[in-house]
Backbone as a chain_set.jsonl record, in Angstrom:
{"seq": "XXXXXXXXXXXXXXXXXXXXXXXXXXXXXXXXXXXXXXXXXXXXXXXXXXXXXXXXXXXXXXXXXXXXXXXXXXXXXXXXXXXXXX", "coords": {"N": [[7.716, 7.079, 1.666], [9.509, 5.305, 0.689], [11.151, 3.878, 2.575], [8.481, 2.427, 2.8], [8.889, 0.785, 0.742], [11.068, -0.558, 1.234], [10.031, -2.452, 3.328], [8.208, -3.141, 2.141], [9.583, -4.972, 0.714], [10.307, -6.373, 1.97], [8.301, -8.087, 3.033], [7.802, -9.35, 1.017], [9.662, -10.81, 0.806], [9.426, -12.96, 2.992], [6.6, -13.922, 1.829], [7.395, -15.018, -0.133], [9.187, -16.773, 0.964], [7.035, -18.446, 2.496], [6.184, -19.88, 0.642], [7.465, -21.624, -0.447], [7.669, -23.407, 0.825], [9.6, -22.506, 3.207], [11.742, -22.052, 5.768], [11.433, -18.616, 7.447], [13.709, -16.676, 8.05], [13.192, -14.183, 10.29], [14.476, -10.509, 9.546], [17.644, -9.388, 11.373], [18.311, -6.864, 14.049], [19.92, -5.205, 13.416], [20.159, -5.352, 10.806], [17.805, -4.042, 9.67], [18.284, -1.606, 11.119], [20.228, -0.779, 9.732], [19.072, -0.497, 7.281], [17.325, 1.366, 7.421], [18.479, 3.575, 7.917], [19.673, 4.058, 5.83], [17.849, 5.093, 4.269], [16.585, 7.273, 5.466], [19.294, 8.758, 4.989], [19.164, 8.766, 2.352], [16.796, 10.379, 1.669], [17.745, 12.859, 3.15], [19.323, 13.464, 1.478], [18.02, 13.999, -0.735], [16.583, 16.202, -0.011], [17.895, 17.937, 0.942], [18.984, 18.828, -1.438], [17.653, 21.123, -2.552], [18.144, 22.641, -1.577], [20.173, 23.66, -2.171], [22.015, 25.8, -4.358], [22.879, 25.942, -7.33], [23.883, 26.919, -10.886], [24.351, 24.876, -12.703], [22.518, 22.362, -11.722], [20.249, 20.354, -11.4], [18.286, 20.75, -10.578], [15.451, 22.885, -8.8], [14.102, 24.533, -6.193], [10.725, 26.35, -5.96], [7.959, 28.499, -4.748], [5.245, 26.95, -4.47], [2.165, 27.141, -6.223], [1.733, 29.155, -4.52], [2.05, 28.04, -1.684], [3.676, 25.911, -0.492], [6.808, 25.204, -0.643], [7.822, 23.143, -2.98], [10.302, 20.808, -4.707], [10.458, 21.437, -8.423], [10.229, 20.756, -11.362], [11.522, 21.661, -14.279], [12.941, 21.606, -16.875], [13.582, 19.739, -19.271], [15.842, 17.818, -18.176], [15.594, 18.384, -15.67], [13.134, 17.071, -15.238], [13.866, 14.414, -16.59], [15.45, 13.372, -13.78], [13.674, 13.54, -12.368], [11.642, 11.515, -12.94], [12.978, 9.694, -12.651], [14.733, 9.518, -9.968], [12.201, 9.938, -7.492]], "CA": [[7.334, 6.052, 0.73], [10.95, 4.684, 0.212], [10.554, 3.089, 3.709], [7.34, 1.558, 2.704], [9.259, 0.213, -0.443], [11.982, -1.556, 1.944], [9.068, -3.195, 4.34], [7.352, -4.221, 0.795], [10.062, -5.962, 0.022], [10.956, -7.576, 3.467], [7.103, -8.99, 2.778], [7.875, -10.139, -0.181], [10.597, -12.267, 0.674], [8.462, -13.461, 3.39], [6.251, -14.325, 1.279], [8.263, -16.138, -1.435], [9.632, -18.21, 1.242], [6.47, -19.442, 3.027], [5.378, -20.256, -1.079], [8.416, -22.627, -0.821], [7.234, -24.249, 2.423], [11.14, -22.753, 3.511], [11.91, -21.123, 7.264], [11.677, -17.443, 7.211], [14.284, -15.803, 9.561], [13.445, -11.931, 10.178], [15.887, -9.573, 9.7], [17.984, -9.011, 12.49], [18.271, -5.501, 14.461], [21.132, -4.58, 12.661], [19.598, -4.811, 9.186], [16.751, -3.406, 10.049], [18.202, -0.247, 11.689], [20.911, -0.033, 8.534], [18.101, -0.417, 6.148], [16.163, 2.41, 8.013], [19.45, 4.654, 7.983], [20.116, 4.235, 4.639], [16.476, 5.209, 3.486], [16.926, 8.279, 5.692], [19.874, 9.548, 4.115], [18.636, 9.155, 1.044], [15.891, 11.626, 1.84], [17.993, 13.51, 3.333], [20.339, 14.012, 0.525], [17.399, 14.585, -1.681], [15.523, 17.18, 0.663], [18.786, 19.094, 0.76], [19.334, 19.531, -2.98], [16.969, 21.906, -2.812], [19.075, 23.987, -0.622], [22.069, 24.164, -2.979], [21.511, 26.546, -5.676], [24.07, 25.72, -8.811], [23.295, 27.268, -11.813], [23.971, 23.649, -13.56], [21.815, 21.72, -10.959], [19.3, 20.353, -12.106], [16.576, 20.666, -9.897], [15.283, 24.165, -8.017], [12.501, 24.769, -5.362], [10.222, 27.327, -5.509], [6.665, 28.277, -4.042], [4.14, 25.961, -5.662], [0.974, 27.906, -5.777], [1.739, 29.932, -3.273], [1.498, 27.434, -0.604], [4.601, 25.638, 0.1], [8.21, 24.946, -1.295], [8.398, 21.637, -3.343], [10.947, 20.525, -5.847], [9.465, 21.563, -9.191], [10.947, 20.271, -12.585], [11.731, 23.135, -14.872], [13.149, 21.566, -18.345], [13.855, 18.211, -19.727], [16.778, 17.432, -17.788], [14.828, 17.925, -14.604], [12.019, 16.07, -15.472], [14.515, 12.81, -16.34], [16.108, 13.752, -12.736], [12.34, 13.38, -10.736], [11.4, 10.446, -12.717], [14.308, 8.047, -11.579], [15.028, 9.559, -8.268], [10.76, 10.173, -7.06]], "C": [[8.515, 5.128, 0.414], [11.103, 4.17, 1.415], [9.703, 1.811, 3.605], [8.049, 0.495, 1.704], [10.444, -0.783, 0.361], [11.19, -2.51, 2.632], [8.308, -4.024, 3.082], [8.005, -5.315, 0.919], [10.484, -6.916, 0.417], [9.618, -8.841, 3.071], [7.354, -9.38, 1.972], [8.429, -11.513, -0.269], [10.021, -13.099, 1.592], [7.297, -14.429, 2.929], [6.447, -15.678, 0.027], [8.838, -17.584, -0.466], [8.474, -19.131, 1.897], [5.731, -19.939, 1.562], [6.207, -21.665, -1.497], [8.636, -23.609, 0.263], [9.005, -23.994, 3.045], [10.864, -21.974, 4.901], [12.683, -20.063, 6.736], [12.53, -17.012, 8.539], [14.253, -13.974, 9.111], [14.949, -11.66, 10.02], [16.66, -9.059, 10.842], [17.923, -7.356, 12.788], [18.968, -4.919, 13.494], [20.826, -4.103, 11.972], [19.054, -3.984, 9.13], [16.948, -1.41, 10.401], [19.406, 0.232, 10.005], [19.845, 0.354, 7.231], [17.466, 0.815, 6.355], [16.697, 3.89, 7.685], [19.917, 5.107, 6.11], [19.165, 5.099, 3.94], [16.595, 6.921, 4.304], [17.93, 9.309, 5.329], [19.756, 10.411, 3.226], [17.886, 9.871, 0.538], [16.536, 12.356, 2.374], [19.031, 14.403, 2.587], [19.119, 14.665, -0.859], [16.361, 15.619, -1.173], [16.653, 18.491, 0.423], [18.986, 19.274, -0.934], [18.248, 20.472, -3.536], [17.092, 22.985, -2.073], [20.073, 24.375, -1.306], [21.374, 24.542, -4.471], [22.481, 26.762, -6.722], [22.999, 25.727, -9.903], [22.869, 25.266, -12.86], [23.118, 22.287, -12.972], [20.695, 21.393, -11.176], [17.597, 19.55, -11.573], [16.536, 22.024, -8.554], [14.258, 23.843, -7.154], [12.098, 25.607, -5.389], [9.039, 27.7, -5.081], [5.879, 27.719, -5.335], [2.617, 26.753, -5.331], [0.694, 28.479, -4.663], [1.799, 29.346, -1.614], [2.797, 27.021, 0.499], [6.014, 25.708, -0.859], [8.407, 23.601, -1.671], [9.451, 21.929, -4.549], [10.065, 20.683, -7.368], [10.458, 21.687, -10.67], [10.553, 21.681, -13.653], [12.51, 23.242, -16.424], [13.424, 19.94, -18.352], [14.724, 17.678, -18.851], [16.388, 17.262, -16.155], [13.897, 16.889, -14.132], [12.551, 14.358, -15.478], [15.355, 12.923, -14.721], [14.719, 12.907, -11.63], [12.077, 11.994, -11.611], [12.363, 9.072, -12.596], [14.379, 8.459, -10.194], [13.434, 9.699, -7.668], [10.106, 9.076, -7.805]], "O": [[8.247, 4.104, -0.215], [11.618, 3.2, 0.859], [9.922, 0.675, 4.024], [7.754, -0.686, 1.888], [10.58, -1.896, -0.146], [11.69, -3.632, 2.564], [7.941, -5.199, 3.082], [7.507, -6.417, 1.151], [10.905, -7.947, -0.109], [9.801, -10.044, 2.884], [6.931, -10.525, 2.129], [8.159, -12.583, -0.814], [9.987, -14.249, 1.153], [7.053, -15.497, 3.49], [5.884, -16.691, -0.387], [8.93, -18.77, -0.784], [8.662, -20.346, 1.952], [4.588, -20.389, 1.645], [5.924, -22.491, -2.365], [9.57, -24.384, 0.47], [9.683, -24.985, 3.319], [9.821, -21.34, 5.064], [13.728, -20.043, 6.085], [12.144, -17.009, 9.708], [14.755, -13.138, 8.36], [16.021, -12.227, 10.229], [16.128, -8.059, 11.324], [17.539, -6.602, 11.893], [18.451, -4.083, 12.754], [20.854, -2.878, 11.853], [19.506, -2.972, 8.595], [16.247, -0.435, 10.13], [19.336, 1.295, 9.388], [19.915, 1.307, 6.456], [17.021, 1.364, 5.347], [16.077, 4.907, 7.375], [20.306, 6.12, 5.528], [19.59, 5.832, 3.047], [16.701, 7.826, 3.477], [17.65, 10.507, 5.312], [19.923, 11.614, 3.028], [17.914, 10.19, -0.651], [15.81, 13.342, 2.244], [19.457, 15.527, 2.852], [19.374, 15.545, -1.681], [15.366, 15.871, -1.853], [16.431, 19.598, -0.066], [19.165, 20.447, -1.263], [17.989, 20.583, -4.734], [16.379, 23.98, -1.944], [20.781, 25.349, -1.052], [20.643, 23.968, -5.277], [22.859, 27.917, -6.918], [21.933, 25.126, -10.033], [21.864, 24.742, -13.341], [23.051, 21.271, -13.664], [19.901, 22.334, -11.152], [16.69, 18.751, -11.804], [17.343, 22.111, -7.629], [13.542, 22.87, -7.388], [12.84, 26.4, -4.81], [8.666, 26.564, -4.786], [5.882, 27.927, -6.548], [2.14, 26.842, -4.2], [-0.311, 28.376, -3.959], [1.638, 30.029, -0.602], [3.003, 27.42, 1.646], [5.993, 26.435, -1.852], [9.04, 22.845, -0.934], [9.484, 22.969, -5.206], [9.013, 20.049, -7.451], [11.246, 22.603, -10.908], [9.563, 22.412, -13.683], [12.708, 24.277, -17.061], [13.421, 19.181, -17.383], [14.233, 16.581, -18.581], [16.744, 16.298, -15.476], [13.85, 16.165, -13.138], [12.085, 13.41, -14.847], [16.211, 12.042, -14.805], [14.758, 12.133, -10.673], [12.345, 11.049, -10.869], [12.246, 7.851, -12.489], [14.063, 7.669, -9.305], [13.757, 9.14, -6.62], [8.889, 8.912, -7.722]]}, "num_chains": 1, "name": "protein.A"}
């Protein structure tokens, strides 16, 4: 979804400029692949913090109704944690 939220926003500007009768130039490769890398990280730094188990960490994983392993908020401090970063 944080993907989708970079491609929104490419449309957007897209948008804004044919609103301003202006020439849209795509994003070159470059961007495109840094933008892509960055967004991957960023899931990948927040997939792993659910591998590192510090007592003052403030976010655990454990089975969610038996099914799978998601991130699962567990006091106040978690809860302000998932709604800025999710």
């Amino acid at each position: 979804s944080w993907l989708n939220g970079v491609i929104a926003g490419e449309l957007h500007r897209l948008l804004t400029f044919s609103g301003r009768r202006r020439r849209y130039f795509p994003p070159t490769l470059q961007k495109v692949t840094r933008n892509s890398l960055l967004v991957y990280a960023y899931s990948a730094l927040l997939s792993a913090m659910g591998c590192i188990a510090y007592p003052w960490w403030p976010h655990r994983t454990d089975l969610l109704n038996g099914l799978v392993c998601m991130p699962m908020d567990f006091d106040t401090t978690s809860t302000i944690l998932f709604w800025t970063l999710f």
